[in-house]
FISE-713013 format. One record per residue: x, y, z of N, C-alpha, C in turn. Coordinates in steps of 0.02 Angstrom, whole numbers, plus 50000, padded with zeros to 5 digits. Layout:
XYZXYZXYZ...
END
This chain:
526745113550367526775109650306526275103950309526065101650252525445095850242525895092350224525995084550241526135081250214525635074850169526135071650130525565066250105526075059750109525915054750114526225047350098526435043350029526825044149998526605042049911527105036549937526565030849917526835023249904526895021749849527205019849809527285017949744527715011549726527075007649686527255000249626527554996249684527064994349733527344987649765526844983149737527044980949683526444975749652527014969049635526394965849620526874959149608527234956849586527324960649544527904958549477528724961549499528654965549549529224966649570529404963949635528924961449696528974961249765529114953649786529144948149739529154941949735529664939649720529924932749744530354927349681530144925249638529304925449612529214922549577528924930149513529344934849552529174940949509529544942449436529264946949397529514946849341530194949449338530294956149394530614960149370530854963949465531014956349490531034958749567531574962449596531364967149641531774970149675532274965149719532954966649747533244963049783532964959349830533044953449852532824949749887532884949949948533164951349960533634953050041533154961050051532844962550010532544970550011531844970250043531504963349995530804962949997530484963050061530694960250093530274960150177530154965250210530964969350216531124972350252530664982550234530774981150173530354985050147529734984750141529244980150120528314979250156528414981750208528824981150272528684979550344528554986650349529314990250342529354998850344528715001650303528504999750268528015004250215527295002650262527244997850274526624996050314526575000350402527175000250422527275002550471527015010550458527435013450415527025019550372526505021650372526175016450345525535018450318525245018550387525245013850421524635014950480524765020450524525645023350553525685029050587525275035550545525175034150482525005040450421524105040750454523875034650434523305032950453523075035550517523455034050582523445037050653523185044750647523765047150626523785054050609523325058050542523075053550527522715054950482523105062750425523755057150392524045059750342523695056450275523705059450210523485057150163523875051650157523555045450120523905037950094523735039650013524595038749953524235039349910524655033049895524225025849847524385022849826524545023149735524965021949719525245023349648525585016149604525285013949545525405007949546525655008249477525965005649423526305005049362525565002649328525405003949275524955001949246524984999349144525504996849131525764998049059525274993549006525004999748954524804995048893525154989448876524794985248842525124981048815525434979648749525284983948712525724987748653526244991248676526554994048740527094999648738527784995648713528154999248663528674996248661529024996248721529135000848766529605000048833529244993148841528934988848850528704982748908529524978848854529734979548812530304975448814530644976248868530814981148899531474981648930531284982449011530624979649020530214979049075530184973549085530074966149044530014961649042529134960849066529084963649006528244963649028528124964849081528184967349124527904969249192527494971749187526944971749249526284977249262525754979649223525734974749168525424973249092524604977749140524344982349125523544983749167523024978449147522854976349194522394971149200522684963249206523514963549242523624957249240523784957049328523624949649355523924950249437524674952949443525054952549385525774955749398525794964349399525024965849379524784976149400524904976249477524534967249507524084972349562524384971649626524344976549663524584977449739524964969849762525624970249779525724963249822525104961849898524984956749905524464954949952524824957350023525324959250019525934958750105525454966650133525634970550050525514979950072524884978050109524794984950164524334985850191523944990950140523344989950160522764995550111522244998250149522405003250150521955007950194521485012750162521125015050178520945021550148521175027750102521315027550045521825031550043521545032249960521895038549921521925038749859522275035549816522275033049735522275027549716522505031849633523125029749601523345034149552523625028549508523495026049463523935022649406524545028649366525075023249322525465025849289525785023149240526075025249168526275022049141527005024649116527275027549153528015030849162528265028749227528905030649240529225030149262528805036249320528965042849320528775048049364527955046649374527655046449426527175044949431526625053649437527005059449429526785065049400526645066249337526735058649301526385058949222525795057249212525355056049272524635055849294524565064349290524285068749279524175075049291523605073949372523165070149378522815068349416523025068949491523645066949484524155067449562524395073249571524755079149545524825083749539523945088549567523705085049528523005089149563522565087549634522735081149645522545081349690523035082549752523745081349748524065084349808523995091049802523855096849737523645103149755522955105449795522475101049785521755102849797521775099449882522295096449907522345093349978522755097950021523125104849986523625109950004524195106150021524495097649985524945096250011525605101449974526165100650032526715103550011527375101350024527275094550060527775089550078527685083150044528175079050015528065072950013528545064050071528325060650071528655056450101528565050650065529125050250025529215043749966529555036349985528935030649960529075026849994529125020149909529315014449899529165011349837529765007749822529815006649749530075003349703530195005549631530755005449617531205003849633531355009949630531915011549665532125019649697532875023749620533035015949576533395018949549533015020349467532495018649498531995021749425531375026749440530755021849461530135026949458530265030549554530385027949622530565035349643531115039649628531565037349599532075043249595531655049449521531065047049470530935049749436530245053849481529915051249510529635055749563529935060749581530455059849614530555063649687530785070449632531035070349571531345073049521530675078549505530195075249480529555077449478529105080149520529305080249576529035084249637529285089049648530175087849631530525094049641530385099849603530275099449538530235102749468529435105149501529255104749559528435107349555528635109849636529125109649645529125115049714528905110549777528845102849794528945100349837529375098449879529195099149961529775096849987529785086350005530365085349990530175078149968530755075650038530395068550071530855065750099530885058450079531445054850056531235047350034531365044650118531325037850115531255032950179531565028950138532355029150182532715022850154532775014850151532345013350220532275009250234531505005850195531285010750176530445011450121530435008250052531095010350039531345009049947531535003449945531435001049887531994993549864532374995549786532894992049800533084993249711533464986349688533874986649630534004979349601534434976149657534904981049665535324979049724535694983749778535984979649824535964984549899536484991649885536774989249825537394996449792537155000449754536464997349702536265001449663535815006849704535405003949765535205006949788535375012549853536025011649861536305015949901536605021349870536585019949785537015023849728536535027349736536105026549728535355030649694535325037249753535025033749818535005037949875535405044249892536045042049863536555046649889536465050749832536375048549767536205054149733535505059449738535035057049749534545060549802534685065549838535195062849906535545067449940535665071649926536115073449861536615075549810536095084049807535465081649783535115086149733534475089849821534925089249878534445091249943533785087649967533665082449920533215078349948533535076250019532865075750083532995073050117533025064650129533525060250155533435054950167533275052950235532885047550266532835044850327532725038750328532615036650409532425031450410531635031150432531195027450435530505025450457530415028450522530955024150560530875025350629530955032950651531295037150625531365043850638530635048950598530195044050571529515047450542529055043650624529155037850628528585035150662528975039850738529395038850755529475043750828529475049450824529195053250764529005061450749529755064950732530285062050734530785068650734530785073850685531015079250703531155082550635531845079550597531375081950543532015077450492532305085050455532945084850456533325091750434533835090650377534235092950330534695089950292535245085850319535365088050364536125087450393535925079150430535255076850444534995071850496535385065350484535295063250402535315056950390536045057750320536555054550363537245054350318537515046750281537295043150333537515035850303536865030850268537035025850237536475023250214536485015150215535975011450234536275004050263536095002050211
END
């Protein structure tokens, strides 16, 4: 299997206190750290890095219920300064599923990927609409629990387990960075 790395919407408007529309607080650190940690074992190994970022007109009616977030072309689009940035491919979006780029879809085909390892924000919206969207295209998807953030530490354990639910695999970081195989049965509880 090929795998690829999909990081998704750690930009500012969610990764801050002084963000629009921030993920839990108690989330934020702990999650850069794991995602960064990520990226460079990916890097080592020279797995694909794909970065994926919210990109919304500024006419969409959804930015009501966004609170303007990720407006394209405002510092609340762009990458928090914490993420690491490596080499890697580079995908905007203005949905929720970040397979509403057709662009990503083509290029994890034209790379023979056939695995994903989902990492982002917030897990009870745009990855859980990913991982949804990968499925519907015949990927095998693993999120990184310790990778995701969501509003809060229940919503986001709600989310996960529903993940679970539908055979997505869940893990932790550390069981990607020490190589294990990751199997359904691996990962049961969720911190």
């Amino acid at each position: 299997m090929r795998k690829a790395l999909l990081i998704l919407d750690i930009q500012n408007d969610y990764m801050s206190d002084q963000a629009r529309l921030p993920i839990a607080k108690q989330q934020m650190e702990s999650t850069i750290k794991s995602i960064n940690n990520l990226i460079e074992k990916a890097k080592e190994q020279e797995v694909p890095i794909v970065y994926i970022r919210n990109e919304f007109e500024r006419t969409q009616i959804s930015n009501l219920f966004r609170k303007f977030t990720a407006i394209k072309g405002t510092k609340g689009a762009e990458f928090d300064e914490r993420l690491v940035i490596v080499k890697g491919k580079y995908f905007s979006k203005n949905k929720a599923d970040a397979f509403s780029n057709p662009d990503l879809a083509t290029f994890l085909s034209q790379q023979n990927i056939n695995e994903l390892i989902v990492t982002g924000v917030f897990v009870e919206g745009c990855v859980s609409a990913t991982v949804y969207g990968a499925l519907t295209r015949n990927f095998k998807v693993i999120v990184v629990n310790d990778a995701v953030g969501g509003v809060s530490d229940k919503s986001k354990a709600a989310a996960l387990m529903k993940l679970a639910k539908k055979e997505v695999l869940i893990c932790k970081s550390q069981q990607i960075l020490e190589g294990e195989e990751i199997e359904n049965d691996t990962f049961t509880t969720f911190n």
